[in-house]
Each structure stands twice: as C-alpha cells, then as structure tokens.
Residue, then its C-alpha position, 0 to 999 in steps of 0.5 A: x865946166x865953163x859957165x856964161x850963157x844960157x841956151x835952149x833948144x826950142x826958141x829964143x827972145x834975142x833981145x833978152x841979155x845985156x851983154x851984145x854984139x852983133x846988131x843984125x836986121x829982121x825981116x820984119x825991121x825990128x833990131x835983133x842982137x846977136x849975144x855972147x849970151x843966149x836962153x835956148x830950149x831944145x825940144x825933142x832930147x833923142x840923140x840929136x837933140x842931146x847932142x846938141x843940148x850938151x855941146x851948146x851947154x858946155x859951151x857956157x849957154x843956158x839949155x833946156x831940153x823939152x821931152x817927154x822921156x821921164x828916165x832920160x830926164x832924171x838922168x839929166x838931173x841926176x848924173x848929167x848929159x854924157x855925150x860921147x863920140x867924134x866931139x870928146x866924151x864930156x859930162x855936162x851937169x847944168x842943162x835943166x829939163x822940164x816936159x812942158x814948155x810953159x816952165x821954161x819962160x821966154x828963150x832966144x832961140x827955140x831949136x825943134x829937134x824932133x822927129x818928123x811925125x812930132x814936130x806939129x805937136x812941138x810947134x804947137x808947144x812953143x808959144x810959152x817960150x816966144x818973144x818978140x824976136x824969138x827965132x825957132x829952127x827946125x833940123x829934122x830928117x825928110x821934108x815938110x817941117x817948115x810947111x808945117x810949123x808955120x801952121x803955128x808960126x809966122x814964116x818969117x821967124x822959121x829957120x830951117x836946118x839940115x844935120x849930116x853926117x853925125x850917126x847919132x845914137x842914144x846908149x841909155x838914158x842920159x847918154x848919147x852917142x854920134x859917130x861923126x860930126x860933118x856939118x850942120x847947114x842953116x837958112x831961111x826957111x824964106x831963103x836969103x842969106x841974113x846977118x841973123x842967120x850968120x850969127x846964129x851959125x856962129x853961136x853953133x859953131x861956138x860949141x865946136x859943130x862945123x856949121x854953115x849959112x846957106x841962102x838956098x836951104x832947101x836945096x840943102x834939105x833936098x840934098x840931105x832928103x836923097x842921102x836918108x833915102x838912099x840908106x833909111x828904109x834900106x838900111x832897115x830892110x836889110x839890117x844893114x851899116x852904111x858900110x855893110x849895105x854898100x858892100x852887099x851886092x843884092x841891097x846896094x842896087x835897090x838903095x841906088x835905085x831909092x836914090x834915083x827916084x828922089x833924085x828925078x823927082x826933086x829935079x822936075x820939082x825945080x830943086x838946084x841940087x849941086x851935084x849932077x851925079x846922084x850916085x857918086x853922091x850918095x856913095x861919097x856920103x856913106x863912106x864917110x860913116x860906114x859904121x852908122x846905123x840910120x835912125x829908121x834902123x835903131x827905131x826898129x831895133x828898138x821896135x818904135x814905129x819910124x819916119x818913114x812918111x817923111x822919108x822914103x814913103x815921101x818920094x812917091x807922093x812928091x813924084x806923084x804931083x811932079x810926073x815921075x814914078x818910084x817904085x823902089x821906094x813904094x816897096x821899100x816903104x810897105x816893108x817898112x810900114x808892114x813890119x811897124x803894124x806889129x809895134 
C-alpha cells in the first residue's frame, strides 16, 4: 500500500495541506491550491462510490466514504476495500468510514456519489465537511443533481461529473466490481474550463481513472443521459446485458426508440450534443461493454426501488416543457414503476 495523502469522497477545504503545487483562481478570487496531498469524503459507497474510494486511497490520499450500509462498512474496517475488474484486483486497507458526515472534520474535495433520489439527503449532509474552499463534485446518472445541491450550496462550489463506461457493480460487501473504466468527464457545473478543475482532473487521474475537463459539462451529462436511456429501463424490462439487448430483435427497436426521444428533446431544449447521429452513438457506446448489467437492472435484481424518475421517466417531463412527445419512454417507465410497487 503507498501511503501519502488524505482524500474523501464528499467535499474538501484545499487550503488544508502544506505540501502545494499548482496555485489556481476560484470563482469568487480567493487562492485555491492544488496538493500532492488532499482530505477527500465520498458519499454514497455503492459500486461507483467504492470505486472511486479505493483507487483514490491506494493512490496514497485520505478517504472516507459516508453511507448508511452498516455490513459494507465493517468490512471496510475489518478486511479492506476489495476492488476488482478493468483497474487490477487490489485490497485497500486504509479508507476509513463513519455514517455521519460530522466525524469526519473539514475535507478538500467532497465527491456526492449517490444515486439520483439521495443526493438532496447528501447535500443536506455536507456542511460538517466545508471549508472555505471546499469544492463538492456530483457524478450520478440522469439530470438535475447540480440544480438540486445548489439548494444547499452556492453554485460557485459545485462541480459536475459524468462517469461512462465502467459497469460497475458490488459483489458482496467490501467488494466491488467494474467491467470497464472508459472516462470520467468533469466541469462547472457554471461552465468554463478553470485551473481548478483541471487540477482536480489531474488528482483522478493520479489514481489511474482516464479523466477529462470540459467547459461545456452538461453537454456531457446530456450525452451520458441519452446512452442510460437508451439501456437502463430497457435493459431492466427485458432482463437483458447490453450486449444481449442489442442482439434481440424485438427490444433493441424499443430502446433505439427511448434513444430518439432523449435525443429530440435535448436538441429543442438547446444542448450542443456532439454527435449527429443518436443511434450510431448509443450503438458504439453498448459495444464497448456488452457484458454490463445498467444499474436499474441490478437495482431490480436485488429488488431495490431504482432511478427511474431521474432517468428514463425524466424525458417525458423535459419533452413535455420543450414540445416533443416520448412514448417509449412513458411505457418503459410505467413498467418499471408498476413492478417497484411490489418492493
């Protein structure tokens, strides 16, 4: 294990450590500092949030990772983080964990890695961990998480993230598992592309995540919003891989058709998307990890009530205030929603 910095997945104060290196500009003027060295909190330690917690850990920083999944934790404690897929197989023995946010003191950077229905609960959590220069990123599936933390927080501190790519999933607890590792994409959540954000990329990438800064984020949430439409509530409808929903003739229209829908509303909504073809998009993006199972589809495995509101029940909503239709979506939705009553 390398030893060095301290990082939590929630929110962190970067004026904290002596050891500095990069002098960046906040928004507001005041002198941020990128660090060798960095006290980080992760809330929300599913799949994701595990993930990011042991690479950033074995990476040499301070972690703590925030949640309310008592078994998970004391394995954490007991035994280590065991992550296992397209980064390594590694144990990672100093992360520390607590359920409540006021243990922790003071962090750098606070990583919100819920799902969609607790990051208001999150944001509610994090003002234990705020310095005066603590910046919170967001990195979760559908849309609205930054409208929505800034109910807590001012704007200015909020960064937005986009995972893709990873098929993340948790085998037991203390153990998690990611098929893949594609990229992680950050921004303001105001837009621009800041020295801050390119040093927090860098810290992500510090750890081996293939990481990018963007001045346009949301553009790259809308992009990452259409590919989990395209395979979430489809995939979970039909019980079907990525892989095995594209190869069946009958599901593979409906999800193109999801696609569409997200895609027509997000163009009369204003979004730059970079791609001009939605279907050869979300095609490229499912053959990359055929073998993933979306998180809607392990949520319902497991039979845990799912994001669907943030996901695919979100695109009739945004069509409805842009003045485009989705249908698919609609259906696809009630499925889903019909069959978490019974949760």
């Amino acid at each position: 294990m390398r030893t060095g910095p301290k990082l939590y997945a929630i929110s962190a104060s970067l004026g904290r450590f002596q050891i500095q290196t990069t002098v960046l500009s906040s928004r507001s003027g005041k002198t941020l500092r990128a660090k060798s060295n960095m006290k980080i909190a992760i809330i929300g330690a599913g799949a994701m949030g595990s993930i990011y917690a042991g690479l950033l850990a074995d990476a040499g920083n301070e972690v703590w990772v925030v949640d309310l999944w008592l078994e998970h934790l004391d394995a954490i404690r007991k035994s280590g983080l065991r992550v296992e897929g397209a980064s390594g197989d590694r144990t990672v023995t100093t992360i520390q964990t607590t359920t409540d946010t006021a243990d922790i003191g003071h962090t750098d950077l606070v990583i919100i890695a819920t799902k969609a229905a607790g990051v208001e609960s999150a944001a509610g959590s994090v003002a234990p961990l705020m310095g005066d220069n603590t910046l919170v990123l967001t990195i979760q599936n559908g849309l609205g998480a930054g409208e929505r933390i800034s109910q807590y927080l001012p704007a200015q501190n909020i960064l937005l993230g986009v995972a893709g790519g990873f098929g993340a999933s948790m085998k037991g607890p203390g153990h998690a598992h990611h098929n893949g590792m594609q990229l992680i994409r950050i921004g303001e959540m105001r837009g621009g592309l800041t020295q801050r954000v390119e040093a927090i990329a860098g810290l992500w990438r510090d750890a081996g995540f293939n990481v990018k800064a963007y001045d346009d984020i949301n553009q790259l949430v809308w992009e990452k919003f259409i590919c989990n439409v395209t395979f979430s509530a489809p995939c979970t409808v039909f019980g079907r891989t990525l892989g095995e929903l594209m190869n069946d003739a009958h599901a593979w229209p409906i999800a193109l058709g999801c696609a569409m829908e997200a895609d027509a509303a997000g163009r009369a909504k204003g979004v730059n998307l970079s791609f001009d073809d939605a279907k050869v998009y979300v095609t490229e993006f499912g053959e990359k990890m055929p073998q993933a199972k979306p998180s809607m589809y392990l949520d319902h495995i497991a039979r845990r009530v799912s994001e669907i509101d943030a996901i695919n029940g979100m695109v009739p909503t945004v069509a409805a205030q842009v003045g485009t239709s989705a249908p698919y979506n609609e259906a696809v939705s009630a499925i889903v929603r019909s069959r978490e009553v019974d949760f």
